[in-house]
N, C-alpha and C positions, 0 to 999 in steps of 0.2 A: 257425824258427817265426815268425808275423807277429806282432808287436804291436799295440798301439793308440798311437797318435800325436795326442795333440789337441791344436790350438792354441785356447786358451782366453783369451777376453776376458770379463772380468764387469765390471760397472757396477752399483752399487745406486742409484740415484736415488730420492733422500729425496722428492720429490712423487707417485712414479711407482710407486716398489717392483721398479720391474726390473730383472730380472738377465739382464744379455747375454750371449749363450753365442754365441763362432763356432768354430765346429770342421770339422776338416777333415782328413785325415790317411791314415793306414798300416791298414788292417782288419783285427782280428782275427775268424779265423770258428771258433774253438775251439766246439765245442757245436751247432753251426748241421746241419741238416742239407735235402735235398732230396726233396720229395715230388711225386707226380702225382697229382693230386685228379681224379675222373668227375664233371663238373658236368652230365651230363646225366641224371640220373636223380632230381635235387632240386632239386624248386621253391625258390627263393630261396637255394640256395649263388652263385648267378654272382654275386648282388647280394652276398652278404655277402664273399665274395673280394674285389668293389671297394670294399668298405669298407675289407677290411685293407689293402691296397697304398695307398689315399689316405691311412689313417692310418700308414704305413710300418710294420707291423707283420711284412708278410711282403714279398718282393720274388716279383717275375711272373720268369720266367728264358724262359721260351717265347713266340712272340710271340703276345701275347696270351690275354684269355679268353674262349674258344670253349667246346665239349664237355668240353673238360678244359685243366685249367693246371697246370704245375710250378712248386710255390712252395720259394724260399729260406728256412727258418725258423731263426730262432735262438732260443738256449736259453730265455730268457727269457716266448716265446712259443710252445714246444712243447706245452706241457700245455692251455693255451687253445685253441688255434687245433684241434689233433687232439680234442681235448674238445665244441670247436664243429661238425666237420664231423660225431661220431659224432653228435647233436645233430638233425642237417642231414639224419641218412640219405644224407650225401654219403661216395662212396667213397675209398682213396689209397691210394696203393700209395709205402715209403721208394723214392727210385731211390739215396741215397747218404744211410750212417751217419756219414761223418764227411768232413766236406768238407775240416776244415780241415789234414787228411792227404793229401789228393786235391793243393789248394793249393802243401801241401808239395811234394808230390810232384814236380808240375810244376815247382818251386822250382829244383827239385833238376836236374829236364830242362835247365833253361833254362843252370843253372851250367856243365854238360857242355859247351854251345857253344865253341868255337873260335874265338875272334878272329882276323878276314881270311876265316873259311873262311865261304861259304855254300852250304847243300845241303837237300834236305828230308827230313833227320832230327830239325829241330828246328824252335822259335818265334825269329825274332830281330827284333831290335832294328831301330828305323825306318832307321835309319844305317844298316845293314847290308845293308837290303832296298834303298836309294837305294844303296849302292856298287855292289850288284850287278848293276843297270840300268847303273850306266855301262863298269863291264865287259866287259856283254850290246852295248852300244856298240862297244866299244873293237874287240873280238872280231869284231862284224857290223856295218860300218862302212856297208856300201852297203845295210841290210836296215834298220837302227833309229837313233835317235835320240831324246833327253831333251827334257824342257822342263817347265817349270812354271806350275803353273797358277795358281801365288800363295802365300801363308803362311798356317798356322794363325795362332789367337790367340796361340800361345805360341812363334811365330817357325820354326816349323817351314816345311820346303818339302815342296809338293803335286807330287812329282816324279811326272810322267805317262813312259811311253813311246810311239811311233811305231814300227809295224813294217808292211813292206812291200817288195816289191822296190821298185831302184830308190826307197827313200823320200826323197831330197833332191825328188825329181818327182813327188812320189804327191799333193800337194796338193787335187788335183781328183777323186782317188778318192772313193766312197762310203765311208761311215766305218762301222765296226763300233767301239765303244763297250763295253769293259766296267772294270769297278770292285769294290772289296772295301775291306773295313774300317770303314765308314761307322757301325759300333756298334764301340765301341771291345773288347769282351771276346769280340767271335767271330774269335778268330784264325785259324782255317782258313780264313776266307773269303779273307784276305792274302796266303795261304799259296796256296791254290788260283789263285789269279790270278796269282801268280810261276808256278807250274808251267804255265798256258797259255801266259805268255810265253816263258820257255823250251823251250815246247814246238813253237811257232811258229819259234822261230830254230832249231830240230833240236838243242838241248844234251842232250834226253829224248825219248822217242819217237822213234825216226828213222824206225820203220818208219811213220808218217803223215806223212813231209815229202812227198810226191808229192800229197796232196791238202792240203797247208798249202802248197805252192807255187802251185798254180794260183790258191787265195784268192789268196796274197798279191800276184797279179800284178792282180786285179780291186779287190780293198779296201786302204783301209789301216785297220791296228789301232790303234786309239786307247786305250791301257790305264794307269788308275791302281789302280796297288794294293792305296795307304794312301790313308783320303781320310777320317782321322780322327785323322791322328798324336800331337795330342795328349792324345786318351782311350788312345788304345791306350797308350801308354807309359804313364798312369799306372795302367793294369790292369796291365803290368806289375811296376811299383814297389809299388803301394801299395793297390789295391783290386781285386780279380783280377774279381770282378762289375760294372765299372765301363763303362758303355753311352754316356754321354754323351760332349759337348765339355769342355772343361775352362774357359771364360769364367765369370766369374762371374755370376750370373743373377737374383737376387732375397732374400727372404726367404723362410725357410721360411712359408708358409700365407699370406706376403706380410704379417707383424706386424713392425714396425718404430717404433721412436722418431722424435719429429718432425726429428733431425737425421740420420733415415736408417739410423743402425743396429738389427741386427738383433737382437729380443726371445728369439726361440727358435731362433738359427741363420742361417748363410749359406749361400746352396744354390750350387752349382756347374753349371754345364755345360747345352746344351740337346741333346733327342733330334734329332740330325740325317737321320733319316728322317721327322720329323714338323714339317719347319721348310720345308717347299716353298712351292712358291705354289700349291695345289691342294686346293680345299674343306677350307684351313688352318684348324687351330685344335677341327673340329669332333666329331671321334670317333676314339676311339683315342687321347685325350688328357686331361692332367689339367693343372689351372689351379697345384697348388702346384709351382713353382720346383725344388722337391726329388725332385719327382719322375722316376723315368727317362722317363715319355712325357710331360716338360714340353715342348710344342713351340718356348718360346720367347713373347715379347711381341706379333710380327708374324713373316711369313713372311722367309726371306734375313737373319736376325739375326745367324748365324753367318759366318765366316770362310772356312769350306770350304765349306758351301753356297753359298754367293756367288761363291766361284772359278769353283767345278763348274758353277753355272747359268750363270754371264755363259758361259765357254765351248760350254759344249752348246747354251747359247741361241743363241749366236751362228754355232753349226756346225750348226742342227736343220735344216734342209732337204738336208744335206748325209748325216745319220744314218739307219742304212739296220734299224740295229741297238741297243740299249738295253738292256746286262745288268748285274745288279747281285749279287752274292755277298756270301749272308747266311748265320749260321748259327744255329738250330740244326734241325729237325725232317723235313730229306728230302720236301722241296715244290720244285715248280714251281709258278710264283703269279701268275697273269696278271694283265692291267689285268680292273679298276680296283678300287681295294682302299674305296673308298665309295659306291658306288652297286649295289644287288641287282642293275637291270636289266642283262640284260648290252650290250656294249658291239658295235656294228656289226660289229666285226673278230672279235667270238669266233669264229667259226667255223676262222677262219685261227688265230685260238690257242691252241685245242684242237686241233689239228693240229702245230702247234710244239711242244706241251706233250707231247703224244704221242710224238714224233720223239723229244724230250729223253729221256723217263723209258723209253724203251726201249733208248734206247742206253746208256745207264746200267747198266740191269737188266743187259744183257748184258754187259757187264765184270767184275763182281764180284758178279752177285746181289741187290744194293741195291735196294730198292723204296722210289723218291719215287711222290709223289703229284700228278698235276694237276689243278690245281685253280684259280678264281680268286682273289682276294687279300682281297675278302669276303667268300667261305667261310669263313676263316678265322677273320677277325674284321673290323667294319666300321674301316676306321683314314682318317686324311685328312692330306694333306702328305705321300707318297713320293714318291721320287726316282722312280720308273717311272711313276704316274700323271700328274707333272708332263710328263713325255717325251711321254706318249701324248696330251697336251693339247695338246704341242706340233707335231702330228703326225707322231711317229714311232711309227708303227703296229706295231711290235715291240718292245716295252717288258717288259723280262721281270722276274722276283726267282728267283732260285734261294738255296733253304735248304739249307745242308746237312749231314753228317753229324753226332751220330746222329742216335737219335730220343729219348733223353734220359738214359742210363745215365750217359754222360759230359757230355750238353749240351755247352756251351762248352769244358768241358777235355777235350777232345777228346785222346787219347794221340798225342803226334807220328807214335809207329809208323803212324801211319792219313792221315796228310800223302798218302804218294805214292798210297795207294791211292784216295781221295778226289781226289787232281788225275788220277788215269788213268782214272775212269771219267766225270769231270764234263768233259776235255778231251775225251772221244769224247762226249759230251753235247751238246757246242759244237760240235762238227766236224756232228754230227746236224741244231741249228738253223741252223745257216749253212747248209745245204742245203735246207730250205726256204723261204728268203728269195725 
């Protein structure tokens, strides 16, 4: 079971009266549970939902509040907040009585792993997912190759992989582009993006290497995994809801003593799908430090947004393709995630979006949605809208499984079935390029 770990600084200052708290640590979610609230059917519940998440009363778990949001409540907050929406005439429905057995549970998944072994029966460790890139190397010497694209804050590497025939000469190929992890606590997305690379080299699927071959002789694959590592590992250690970077980022509500430190707390980490350079800062975002959609002080503040943009930047003419693997709610999610009107190319991306969620459907029954990214909710600073600024005119998000029974903790059992109908997903967009 998780505990709570808090490192605690207090100060009483006889002028001042305050008392510094910095805390930071292991989560217990004993008591906490998940709900889906219907914000469409009551005036003023969307506004009163963003009151609680600015006052950290409940945590957002879906991206964003649209029609409806799945909120994180814990105990302390249960009688209030379900008090407030009967209140509201706002609806909910529990999706999960007890999280912090759910937690567990996964705990327990994770323990099962096998050291040296990788396969997708399970969640593993950033080390584990970089061994097995160089493997995928070792194994397909004249198809792939590693490289990196820089260091987290916390000294981690941004191991990318290259795949292609012939890839020591593919340099000049058109680049297809895809990525996972970028929110630290959607592990399928990490997961799913190992199972396309694998499934590109034939380790899986072999019955689609005949149309992974002919790609591979036109493009090369440009694929990062992790492009979060150091939130993901600390969802794995110590806060299993944990979406950000791990840098340190401000004060909570930004109160501090005139020597800097912090009154009511030190916040951690910035949301690095809201830290781009693209109509940053402005929606989809909150100013307190603490919060998960903190974007940051300025755009490129982070560590791995800085790798990933100098390179993409520096390869966008060359980018034919721009995918990004998120999870949780079964969307395809076009450009542009801030602006209503749509965007010159929608025509072409409703037609991409189409390809994808059919090919989908047809693997396993799965119904995503396409849709655009401000359908959803208006947000500014993604990683796809930056792409699409940059003119790479196929700029996609894929959310994926579910649709919120498990949210994030997604049962590994559902790994492969999720990388085999999202790899015939991909095989679908790459055909209408």
């Amino acid at each position: 079971m998780f505990t709570v770990v808090l490192c605690v600084l207090s100060l009483v200052a006889s002028s001042h009266g305050y008392r510094l708290v910095e805390e930071d640590g292991v989560v217990d979610y004993t008591g906490y549970k998940t709900i889906r609230v219907d914000l469409s059917g009551s005036a003023g519940a969307a506004a009163v939902v963003r009151e609680w998440v600015d006052a950290e009363r409940v945590d957002v778990l879906n991206e964003g509040i649209g029609d409806e949001a799945d909120l994180l409540v814990g105990p302390n907050e249960w009688e209030s907040v379900t008090g407030e929406l009967e209140k509201l005439a706002a609806s909910y429905e529990i999706l999960s009585e007890d999280v912090v057995g759910d937690v567990e549970s996964e705990r327990v998944q994770l323990l099962s792993a096998v050291p040296g072994v990788f396969d997708f029966k399970n969640y593993y460790a950033v080390k584990y997912m970089h061994a097995h890139l160089d493997a995928l190397v070792t194994r397909h010497p004249g198809k792939a190759e590693t490289f990196s694209l820089g260091q987290s804050y916390q000294g981690r590497d941004m191991k990318a992989i290259r795949i292609s025939n012939n890839v020591a000469n593919s340099g000049s190929k058109p680049i297809i582009w895809v990525d996972g992890g970028i929110h630290a606590r959607e592990w399928v997305s990490s997961a799913t993006v190992m199972y396309i690379i694998n499934s590109l080299l034939g380790e899986v699927e072999p019955s689609l290497q005949g149309k992974f071959q002919g790609l591979m002789n036109k493009y090369q694959f440009v694929i990062l995994p992790m492009s979060n590592p150091d939130g993901y590992e600390f969802s794995r250690t110590s806060n299993r809801f944990w979406r950000k970077t791990r840098r340190p980022s401000g004060c909570k509500y930004g109160y501090e003593t005139n020597d800097g430190r912090c009154i009511y707390g030190k916040c951690y980490g910035v949301d690095p799908n809201r830290n781009w350079d693209i109509d940053f800062g402005r929606q989809g975002v909150s100013r307190n430090p603490c919060s998960d959609v903190y974007p940051g002080k300025s755009a490129f503040t982070e560590k791995n947004t800085q790798a990933m943009s100098s390179w993409l930047g520096n390869h966008a003419s060359q980018i034919d393709l721009y995918l990004s693997f998120h999870s949780y709610s079964q969307l395809f999610l076009k450009p542009v995630g801030y602006d209503p009107k749509p965007p010159v190319d929608a025509a072409m991306h409703n037609t991409a979006g189409s390809a994808v969620v059919n090919a989908i459907y047809g693997t396993h029954g799965k119904v995503y949605k396409n849709i655009r990214s401000v359908e959803l909710y208006p947000t500014s600073g993604s990683s796809q809208d930056w792409m699409y600024s940059k003119g790479v005119k196929n700029a996609y998000t894929i959310e994926l499984r579910d649709t919120g029974r498990h949210g994030f903790q997604l049962p590994a059992s559902q790994i492969i079935p999720t990388g085999e109908e999202n790899v015939r997903g991909f095989l679908a967009l790459l055909e209408t390029l």
